[in-house]
N, C-alpha and C positions, 0 to 999 in steps of 0.2 A: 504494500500500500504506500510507503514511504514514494519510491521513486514518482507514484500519480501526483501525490502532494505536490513534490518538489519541480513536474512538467507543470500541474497547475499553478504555483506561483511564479512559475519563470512568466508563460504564459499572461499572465495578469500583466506584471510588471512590464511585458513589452505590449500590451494594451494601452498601460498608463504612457510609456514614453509615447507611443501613438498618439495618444489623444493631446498630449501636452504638445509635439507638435504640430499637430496641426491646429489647437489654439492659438500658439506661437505664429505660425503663419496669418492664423484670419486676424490678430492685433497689429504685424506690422504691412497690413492691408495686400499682401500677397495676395494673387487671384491664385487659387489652388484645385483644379480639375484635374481630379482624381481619373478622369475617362481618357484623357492624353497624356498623363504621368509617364514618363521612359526612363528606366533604369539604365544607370548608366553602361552598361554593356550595350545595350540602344544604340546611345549616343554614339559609344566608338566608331559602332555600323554605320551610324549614319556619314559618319566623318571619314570611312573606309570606302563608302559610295562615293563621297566624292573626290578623295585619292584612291586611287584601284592601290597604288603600292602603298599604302597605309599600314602601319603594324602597332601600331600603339606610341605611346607616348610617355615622360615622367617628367617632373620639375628637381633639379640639385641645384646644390651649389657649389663654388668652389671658390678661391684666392679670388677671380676676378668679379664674382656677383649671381645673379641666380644662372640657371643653364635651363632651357627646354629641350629636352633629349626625345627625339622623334624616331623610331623604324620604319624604315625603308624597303623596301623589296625592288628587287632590279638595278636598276643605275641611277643609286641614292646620289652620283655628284652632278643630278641635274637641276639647277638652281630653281628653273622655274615648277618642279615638283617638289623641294624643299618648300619655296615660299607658299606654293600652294597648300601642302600640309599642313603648314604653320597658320596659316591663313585657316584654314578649317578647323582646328584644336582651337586657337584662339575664339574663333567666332558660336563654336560649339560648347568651349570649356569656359571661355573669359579670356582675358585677354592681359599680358605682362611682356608689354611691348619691350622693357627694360633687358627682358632676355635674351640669352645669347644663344645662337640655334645651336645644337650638335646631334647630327643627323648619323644614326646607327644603323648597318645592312641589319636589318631584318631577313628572319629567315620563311615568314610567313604573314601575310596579310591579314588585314580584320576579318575580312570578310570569309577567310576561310576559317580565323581560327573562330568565329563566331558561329557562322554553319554547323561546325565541327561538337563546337559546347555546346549551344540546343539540342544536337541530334543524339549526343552519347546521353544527355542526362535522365533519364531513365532505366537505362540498363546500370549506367555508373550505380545510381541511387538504390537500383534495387538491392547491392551486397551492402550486408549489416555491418560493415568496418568502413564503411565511405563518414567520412565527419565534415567534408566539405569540399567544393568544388568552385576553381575558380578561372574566370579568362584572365589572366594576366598580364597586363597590357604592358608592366614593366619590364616584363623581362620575353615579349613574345612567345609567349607560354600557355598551355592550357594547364593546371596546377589541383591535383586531387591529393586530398589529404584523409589518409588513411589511419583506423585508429590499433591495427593489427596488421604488422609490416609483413607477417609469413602471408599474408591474404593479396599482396603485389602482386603476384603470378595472375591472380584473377581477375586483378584489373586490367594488368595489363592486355591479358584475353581480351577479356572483353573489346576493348580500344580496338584492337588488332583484327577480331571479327569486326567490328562497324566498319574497319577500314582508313582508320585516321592516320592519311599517307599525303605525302606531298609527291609529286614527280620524282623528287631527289629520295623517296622513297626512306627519309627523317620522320621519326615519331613526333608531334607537337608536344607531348607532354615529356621527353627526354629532356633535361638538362644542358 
């Protein structure tokens, strides 16, 4: 009986953060339409539609000030697919003109590794050692976190039956 307890007060408690924000929202006069709402794996898509070589993004910093770090697929040193990425992250994400680009070969687009996560998570989901599943945009990654490391064999089946291949015939979720 213990663990129902302890799913029903998790439960609650991410009800209450719910509801407090979205009070928070309706005070600082947010318009908040729950029926257009896009999670941001969404948003990557959308910003992977309109760079086809899109692979995600992250913000660092370093000695000289912040860095917007972009993946690239194909022939990352073409300026006008840089600005255009940035252009898209920005107009998608916000915008921190003050940054400094640094554009990284990507070894896989959004759009694939985004087809790729919708279509595994179900079978992922169904083994009882999956704790979480995620598109990684930092590191161009699909990333499943498992709670019994002997049960990897069956994930990685799994993956391997759906087919999660690139041309170069690279797993997305290898390191």
């Amino acid at each position: 009986m213990f663990p129902f307890k302890l799913f029903a007060v998790i439960a609650l408690f991410v009800l209450l953060i719910t509801g407090v924000s979205y009070v928070a929202a309706q005070d600082t006069g947010e318009n908040l339409d729950v029926t257009t709402h896009k999670d941001h794996n969404q948003l990557l898509a959308e910003v992977g539609n309109t760079v086809s070589e899109f692979g995600g993004y992250y913000f660092s910093k370093d000695a000289e000030g912040d860095v917007l770090n972009i993946y690239l697929t194909g022939d990352e040193s073409s300026t006008d697919k840089q600005n255009a990425a940035r252009d898209a992250v920005e107009n998608k994400f916000g915008a921190n003109a003050d940054a400094r680009l640094n554009v990284i070969s990507g070894d896989y687009t959004m759009t694939q590794l985004k087809t790729w996560y919708s279509s595994m998570q179900n079978d992922v989901w169904a083994n009882s050692s999956v704790a979480a599943t995620d598109l990684e945009e930092q590191s161009n990654r699909l990333e499943i976190g498992i709670l019994d490391l002997t049960k990897k064999s069956e994930i990685l089946a799994i993956l391997t039956k759906l087919d999660y291949r690139t041309p170069r015939s690279k797993s997305p979720t290898e390191a």
